[in-house]
N, C-alpha and C positions, 0 to 999 in steps of 0.2 A: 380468812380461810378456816375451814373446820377441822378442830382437832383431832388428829390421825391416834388410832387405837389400835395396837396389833393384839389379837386372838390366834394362840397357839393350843390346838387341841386336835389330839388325834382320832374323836369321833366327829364325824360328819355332821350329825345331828345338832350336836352342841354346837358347833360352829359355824353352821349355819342360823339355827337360833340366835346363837349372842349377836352375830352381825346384825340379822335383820330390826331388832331391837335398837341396839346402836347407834344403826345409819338413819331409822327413823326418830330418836331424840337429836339428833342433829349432829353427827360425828360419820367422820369415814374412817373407814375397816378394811384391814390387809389381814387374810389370814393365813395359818401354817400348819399343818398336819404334822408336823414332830420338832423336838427342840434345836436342830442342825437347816433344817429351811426355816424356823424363826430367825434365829441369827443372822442369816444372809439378808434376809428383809427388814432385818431392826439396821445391819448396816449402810444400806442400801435408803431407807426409809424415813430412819430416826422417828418413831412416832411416839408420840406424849404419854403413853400409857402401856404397859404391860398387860393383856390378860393370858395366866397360863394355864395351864393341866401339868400337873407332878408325871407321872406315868404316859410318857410318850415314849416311840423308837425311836434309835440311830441317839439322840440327847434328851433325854430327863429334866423334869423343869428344875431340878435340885443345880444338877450341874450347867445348864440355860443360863440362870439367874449369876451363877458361880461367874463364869465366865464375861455375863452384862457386868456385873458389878467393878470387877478387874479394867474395863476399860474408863477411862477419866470421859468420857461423853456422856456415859451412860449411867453414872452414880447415882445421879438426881433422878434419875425413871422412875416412875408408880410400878412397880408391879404388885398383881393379885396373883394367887395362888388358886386356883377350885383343882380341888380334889375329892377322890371318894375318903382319901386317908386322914383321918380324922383324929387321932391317937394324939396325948399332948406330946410324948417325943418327935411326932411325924411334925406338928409343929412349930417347934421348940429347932428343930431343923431346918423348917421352911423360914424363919426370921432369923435363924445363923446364916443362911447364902445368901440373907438382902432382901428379903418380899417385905411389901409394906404390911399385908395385911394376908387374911388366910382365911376361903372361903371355902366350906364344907360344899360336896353334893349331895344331892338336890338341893338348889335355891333358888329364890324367889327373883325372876328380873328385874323386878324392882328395887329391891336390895340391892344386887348387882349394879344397875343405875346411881344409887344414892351414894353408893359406896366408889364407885369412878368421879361423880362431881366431886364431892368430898377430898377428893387425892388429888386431880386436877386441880381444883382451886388452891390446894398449901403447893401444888407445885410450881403457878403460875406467879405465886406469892413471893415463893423460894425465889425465883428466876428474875423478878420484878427487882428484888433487893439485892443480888449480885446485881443485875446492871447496872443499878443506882449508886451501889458502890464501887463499882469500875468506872464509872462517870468522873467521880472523885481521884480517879488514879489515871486520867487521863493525859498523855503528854501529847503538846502543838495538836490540841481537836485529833487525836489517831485513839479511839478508844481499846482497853487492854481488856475489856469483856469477854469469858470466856462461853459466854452465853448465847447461842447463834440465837438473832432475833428470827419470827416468823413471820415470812414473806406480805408483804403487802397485797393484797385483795386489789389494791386500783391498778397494781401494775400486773399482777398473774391471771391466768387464765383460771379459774376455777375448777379444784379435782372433784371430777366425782365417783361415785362406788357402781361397782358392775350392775348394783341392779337399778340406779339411778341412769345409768348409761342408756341400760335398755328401756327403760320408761321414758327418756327423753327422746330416743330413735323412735318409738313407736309412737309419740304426742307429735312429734314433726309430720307424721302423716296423717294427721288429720283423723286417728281413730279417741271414740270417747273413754272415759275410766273404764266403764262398763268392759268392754270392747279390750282395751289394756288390759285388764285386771283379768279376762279369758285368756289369751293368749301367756298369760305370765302366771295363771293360776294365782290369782292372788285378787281379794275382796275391792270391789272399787273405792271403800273406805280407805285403805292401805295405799291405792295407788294415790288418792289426794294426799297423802301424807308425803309421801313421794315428790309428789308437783309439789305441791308447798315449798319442800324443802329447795327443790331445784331453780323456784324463784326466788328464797334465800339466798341463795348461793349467788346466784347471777345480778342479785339486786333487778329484779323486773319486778313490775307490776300484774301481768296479766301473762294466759299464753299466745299471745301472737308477739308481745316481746320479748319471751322466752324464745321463740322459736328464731327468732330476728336474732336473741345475740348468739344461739346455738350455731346459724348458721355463719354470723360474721366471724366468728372466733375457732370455726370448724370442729365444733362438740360432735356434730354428726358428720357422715359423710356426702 
């Protein structure tokens, strides 16, 4: 399954950008428009990665993170930081409530990219090495792992992201990229990126077997 990323930010633009970027490197994306619907969806969700904005309503990524950190599930989270605030005490602040790292605005998505694999990977490291060490502290085969494993691929249905959704609803009917890529506003280079991933995910070869396990598995309706 692919790695779940929440993006909390309360401009639209921004968050629609990092998603679209995101889900086409191969990750799905739940986002939040301020730091009180982040939290409901980090509980709800648990996903592998933080991305926040400092300056939201209703919760602050200051006090976000404050409160992620406080809970024992969430210690080990990546969070990123983008902000306009840039000052070393804004800082120096953001790495006292817990962010791993601190990303100025404007920045480059590709940054953003290299700086998420980066943090994922020592997390996935982190998480590897607690199991392996709960292995060790295991009594009669009942492992004490505090580490919830990520679900198996051959037993779940694969999640996919709203705009995957709607790219597969509208490939079920038989219309080309071209044709997609109109209706969604969006380049039919874009949409192959899209399908590609969609046969990643489902493990198919082609789309009439995408469409096949779309329909066994009820992706569409």
């Amino acid at each position: 399954m692919p790695l779940l990323i929440l993006v909390a930010d309360d401009n639209p633009g921004i968050r629609l950008a990092i998603s679209d970027y995101l889900e086409l490197s191969g990750y799905s994306v739940i986002t939040a428009e301020d730091g009180q619907e982040a939290l409901l969806l980090l509980e709800t969700y648990h996903p592998h990665l933080m991305v926040a904005d400092i300056k939201m309503p209703r919760k602050d990524g200051y006090e976000l993170v404050k409160q992620v950190r406080h809970r024992p599930e969430f210690r080990l989270l990546p969070v990123i930081f983008l902000t306009e605030r840039n000052s070393t005490e804004e800082r120096i602040r953001g790495y006292q409530v817990g962010c791993d790292l601190y990303l100025p605005k404007p920045f480059e998505m590709e940054e953003l990219g290299a700086v998420i694999r980066s943090l994922l990977e020592r997390s996935q490291i982190v998480q590897s090495e607690l199991r392996f060490s709960s292995t060790d502290s295991t009594t009669e085969g009942i492992s004490v792992s505090v580490v919830e494993s990520l679900p198996s691929p051959e037993t779940e249905t694969p999640t996919l992201t709203k705009r995957e959704q709607e790219v597969l609803e509208l490939l079920t009917t038989g219309l080309s990229n071209v044709e997609i890529g109109n209706q969604l506003h969006l380049s039919p280079r874009t949409i192959e990126k899209y399908v590609s991933s969609l046969l990643r995910k489902t493990e198919t070869n082609n789309r009439a077997e995408l469409v096949r396990f779309a329909l066994k598995h009820y992706l569409v309706d």
